[in-house]
C-alpha positions, -999 to +999 in steps of 0.1 A: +201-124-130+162-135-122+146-148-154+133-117-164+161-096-167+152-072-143+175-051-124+177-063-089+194-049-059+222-074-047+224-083-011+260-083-013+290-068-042+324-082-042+350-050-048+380-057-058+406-036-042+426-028-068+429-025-106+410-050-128+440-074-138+461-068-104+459-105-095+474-105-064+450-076-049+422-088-025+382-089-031+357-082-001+321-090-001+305-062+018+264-061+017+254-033-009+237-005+013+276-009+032+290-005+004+273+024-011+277+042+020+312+035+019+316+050-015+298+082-007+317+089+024+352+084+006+338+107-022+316+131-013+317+155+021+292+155+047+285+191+055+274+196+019+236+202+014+214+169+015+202+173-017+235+176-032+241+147-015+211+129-023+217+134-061+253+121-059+241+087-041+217+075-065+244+082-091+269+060-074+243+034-066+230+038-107+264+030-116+272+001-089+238-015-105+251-011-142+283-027-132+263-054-116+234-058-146+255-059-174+281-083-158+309-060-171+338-074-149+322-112-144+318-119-183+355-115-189+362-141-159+369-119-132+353-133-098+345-093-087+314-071-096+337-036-092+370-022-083+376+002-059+398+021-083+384+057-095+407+052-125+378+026-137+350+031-111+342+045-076+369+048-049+362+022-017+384+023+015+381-002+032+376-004+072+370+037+066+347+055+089+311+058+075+296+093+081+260+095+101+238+111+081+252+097+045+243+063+061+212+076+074+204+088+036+218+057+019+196+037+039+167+054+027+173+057-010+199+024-014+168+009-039+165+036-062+182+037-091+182+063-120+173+049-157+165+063-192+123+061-199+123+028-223+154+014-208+158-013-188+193-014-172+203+007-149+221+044-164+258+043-162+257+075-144+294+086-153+307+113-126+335+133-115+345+154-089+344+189-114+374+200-102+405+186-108+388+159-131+357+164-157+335+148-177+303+144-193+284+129-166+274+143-133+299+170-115+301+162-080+310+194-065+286+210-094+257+200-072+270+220-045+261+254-058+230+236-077+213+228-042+222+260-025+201+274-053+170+255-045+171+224-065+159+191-058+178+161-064+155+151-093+161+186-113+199+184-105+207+150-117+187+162-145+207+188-149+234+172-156+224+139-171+195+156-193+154+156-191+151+121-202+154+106-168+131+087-145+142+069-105+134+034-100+120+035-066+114+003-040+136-021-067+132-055-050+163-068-032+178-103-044+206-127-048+213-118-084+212-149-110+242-155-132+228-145-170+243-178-180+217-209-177+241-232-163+242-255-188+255-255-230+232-243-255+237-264-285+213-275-318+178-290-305+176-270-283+152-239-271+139-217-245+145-185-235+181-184-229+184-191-267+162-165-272+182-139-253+216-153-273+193-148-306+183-113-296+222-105-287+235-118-319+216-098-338+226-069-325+263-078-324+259-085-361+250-050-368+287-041-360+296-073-371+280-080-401+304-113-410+274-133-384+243-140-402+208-125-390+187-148-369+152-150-383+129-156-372+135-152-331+118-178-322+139-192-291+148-226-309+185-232-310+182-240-353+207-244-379+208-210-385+214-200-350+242-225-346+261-208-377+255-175-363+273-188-329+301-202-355+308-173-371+307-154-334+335-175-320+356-175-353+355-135-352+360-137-313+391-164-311+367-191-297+362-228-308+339-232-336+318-259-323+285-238-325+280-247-288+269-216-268+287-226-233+296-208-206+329-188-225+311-180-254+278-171-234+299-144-215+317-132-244+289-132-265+278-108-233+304-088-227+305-078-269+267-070-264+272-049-238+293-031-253+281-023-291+246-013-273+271+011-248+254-001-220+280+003-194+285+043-211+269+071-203+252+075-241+239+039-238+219+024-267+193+009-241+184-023-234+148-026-243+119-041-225+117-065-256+151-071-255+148-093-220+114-099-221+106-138-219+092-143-253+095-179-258+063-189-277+059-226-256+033-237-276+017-230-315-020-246-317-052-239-339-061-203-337-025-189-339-015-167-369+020-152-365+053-156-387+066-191-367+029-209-376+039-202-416+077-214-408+059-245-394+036-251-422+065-249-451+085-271-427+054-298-431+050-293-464+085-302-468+082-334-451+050-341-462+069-348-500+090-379-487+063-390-457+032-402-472+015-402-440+020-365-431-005-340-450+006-310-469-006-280-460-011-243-475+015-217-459-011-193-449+001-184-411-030-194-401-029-225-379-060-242-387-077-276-387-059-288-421-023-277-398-035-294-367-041-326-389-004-322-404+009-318-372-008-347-357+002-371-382+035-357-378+037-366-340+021-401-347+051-405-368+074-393-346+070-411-316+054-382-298+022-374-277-008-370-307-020-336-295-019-315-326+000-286-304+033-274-315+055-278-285+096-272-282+094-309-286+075-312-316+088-280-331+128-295-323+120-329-343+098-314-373+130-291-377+152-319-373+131-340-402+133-306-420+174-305-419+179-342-428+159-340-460+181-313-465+211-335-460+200-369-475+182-353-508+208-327-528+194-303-548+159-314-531+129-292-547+092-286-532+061-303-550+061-268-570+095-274-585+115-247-564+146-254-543+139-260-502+149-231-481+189-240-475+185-233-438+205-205-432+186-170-430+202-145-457+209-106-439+227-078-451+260-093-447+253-127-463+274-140-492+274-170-515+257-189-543+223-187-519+222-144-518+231-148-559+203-172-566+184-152-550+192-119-565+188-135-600+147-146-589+144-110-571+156-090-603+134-116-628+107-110-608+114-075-607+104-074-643+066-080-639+063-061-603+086-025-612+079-017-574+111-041-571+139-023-586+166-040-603+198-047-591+234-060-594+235-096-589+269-094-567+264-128-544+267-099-510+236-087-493+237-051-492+215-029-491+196-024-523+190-068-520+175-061-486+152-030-504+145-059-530+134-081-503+113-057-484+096-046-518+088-084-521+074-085-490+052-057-488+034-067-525+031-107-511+019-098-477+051-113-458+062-095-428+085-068-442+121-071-424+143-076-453+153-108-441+153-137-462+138-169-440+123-199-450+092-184-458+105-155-477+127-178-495+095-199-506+075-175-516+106-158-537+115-188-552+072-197-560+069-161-572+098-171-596+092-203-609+059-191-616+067-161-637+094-183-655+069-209-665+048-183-681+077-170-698+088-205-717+058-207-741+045-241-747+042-254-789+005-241-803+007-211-775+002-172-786+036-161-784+027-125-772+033-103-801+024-107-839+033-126-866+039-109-896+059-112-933+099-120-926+091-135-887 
């Protein structure tokens, strides 16, 4: 698919003439307009009013373009974009006679597509003949009667497939590009393709809550990414290597596309956000957003074991004392001294980040908490990290009663990720009840903090009065 994730219309579709795991059936590569006007002319009659017909071409060209978007036969490793059997899609005959005036209408309308308003993929426009076969989608000879009255194509696909409906019109006609980059995504790494397996993940993880929440989404291929990709190809039968290549890229599709529904009728959507390119390329002075404070705790990390690198305050605001951290940080490194953090910057400092991780057990920041372990906590998470931090959430919890206690179970549910978004909102974090690194700091500050007041140093007012017998 092109970069963006837009729908395209293909030059050509390969149909497979049979059912999806009939090996030995052929595949033809016919251009798409052909194709289309094929399919109408096997299904749908000729002497029937055009806007009946109208309304039943741009839903078999809809669902030709969902079957192409989504990738639903070419991310389980078939080397076809549709069948031609009705049992699964629309029926296709080859070498059959193509009727005049369908062709005449499928050239006019073979780039418009139907779509849901917010959506990005084309609608699955499920249909059957309403006859002998029915269903929830469009009935085909259910237009007939429909037109007869009056009605345009518009108001009768609407009729059937609800108001919420818009027509792509004039779609631009291209080779589509395969969704996978070419190449593995593995640690170091970033760019938008990570970005898109991020976005999936997350999603998947909502039906699958064994794989941890990505946070932030960032595009950088982190530690936290690569055990979400882990836990993906454990659940999924793949090997655990944490290397996103071209098996588990189209599996990791093929299970997106379906908990979002996107090749059903009641599709979730796909977003504009969702395949938007979001990749930030580059963090410099004047940028406030959630990945300037993730770089700022990163450097105040290092900036504990590297004399030469600056601490600096975790504000999100990427100012001069940042550009000066950063700097001294690229000096270090070996990199271009430009105070702008690039992929190439932002890939090392994380890099720096995890080996102090690795090479210091236990390591603590200058204010005496523990380091961020590198793995975002979600609901879902287990383990010593989601108990350690329910213990600081519910002792903090006592000072600030808009955090509500809770049992300290070592599983993030959902009354740790009310916790968390309590926390956020009184500390002025972005409130997603994720725990990242910068949650995680500010928990674990918030804590340490609290517990020092708490342990009262000899000659201190203990809090209460002294009286006869204490």
């Amino acid at each position: 698919m092109p970069d963006a994730r837009t729908p395209v219309i293909p030059d050509f579709i390969t149909v497979h003439l049979g059912v999806p795991d009939d090996r030995s059936a052929p595949n033809v590569t016919v251009s798409f307009p052909d194709y289309i006007k094929n399919v109408a002319s096997s299904e749908i009659y000729p002497t029937w009013p055009e806007n009946a017909i109208r309304a039943n071409i741009y839903a078999q060209i809809s669902y030709a373009l969902n079957r192409v978007y989504t990738e639903w036969y070419r991310s389980r490793g078939y080397n076809f974009d549709i069948t031609n059997s009705t049992r699964y899609d629309q029926s296709f005959m080859q070498g059959r006679e193509i009727f005049e005036n369908i062709g005449q209408i499928v050239d006019e309308l073979f780039r418009d597509y139907l779509v849901r308003p917010g959506s990005v993929e084309p609608l699955f426009a499920q249909y059957c003949n309403g006859t002998t076969v029915t269903c929830e989608g469009l009935s085909q000879w259910g237009t007939v009667p429909l037109a007869e009255q009056g009605m345009t194509p518009y108001e009768i696909l609407t009729h059937f497939y609800g108001p919420d409906l818009n027509i792509v019109r004039d779609a631009p006609v291209a080779e589509p590009i395969p969704s996978y980059p070419g190449s593995p995504l593995r640690r170091g790494m970033s760019g938008n393709a990570v970005r898109d397996i991020q976005v999936r993940l997350n999603r998947i993880s909502n039906n699958y809550p064994a794989i941890p929440k990505i946070y932030p989404v960032n595009g950088f291929f982190d530690l936290t990414t690569e055990n979400a990709v882990k836990e993906f190809q454990r659940l999924f039968n793949l090997t655990q290597d944490g290397v996103v290549g071209s098996a588990t890229w189209y599996r990791i599709a093929y299970i997106f596309t379906s908990v979002k529904r996107l090749a059903e009728l009641d599709s979730e959507g796909l977003s504009l956000a969702d395949v938007s390119k979001q990749f930030p390329a580059v963090l410099r002075e004047g940028d406030t957003a959630i990945g300037v404070r993730v770089v700022q705790y990163f450097l105040s990390v290092v900036s504990q074991y590297v004399d030469t690198v600056p601490a600096v305050p975790i504000t999100g605001v990427f100012g001069p004392e940042t550009t000066a951290s950063v700097r001294a940080f690229q000096q270090l490194a070996g990199l271009p001294v430009d105070g702008v953090v690039g992929p190439q910057t932002w890939n090392l400092l994380y890099q720096a980040y995890s080996g102090i991780l690795e090479a210091v057990p236990n390591a603590l920041t200058q204010g005496g908490v523990p380091l961020f372990p590198g793995t975002v906590l979600a609901r879902g998470s287990t383990g010593d990290d989601v108990t350690l931090m329910q213990e600081y959430l519910n002792f903090i919890a006592g000072s600030y009663p808009e955090i509500n206690n809770f049992p300290v179970t070592g599983y993030f549910g959902d009354q740790t990720s009310q916790a968390v978004l309590a926390f956020q909102q009184l500390f002025g974090l972005e409130p997603d009840g994720v725990i990242g690194a910068v949650t995680w700091d500010a928990i674990a500050s918030v804590y340490s903090d609290l517990k020092k007041g708490f342990q009262v140093q000899p000659g201190q007012y203990p809090g209460y009065e002294l009286g006869e017998g204490v």
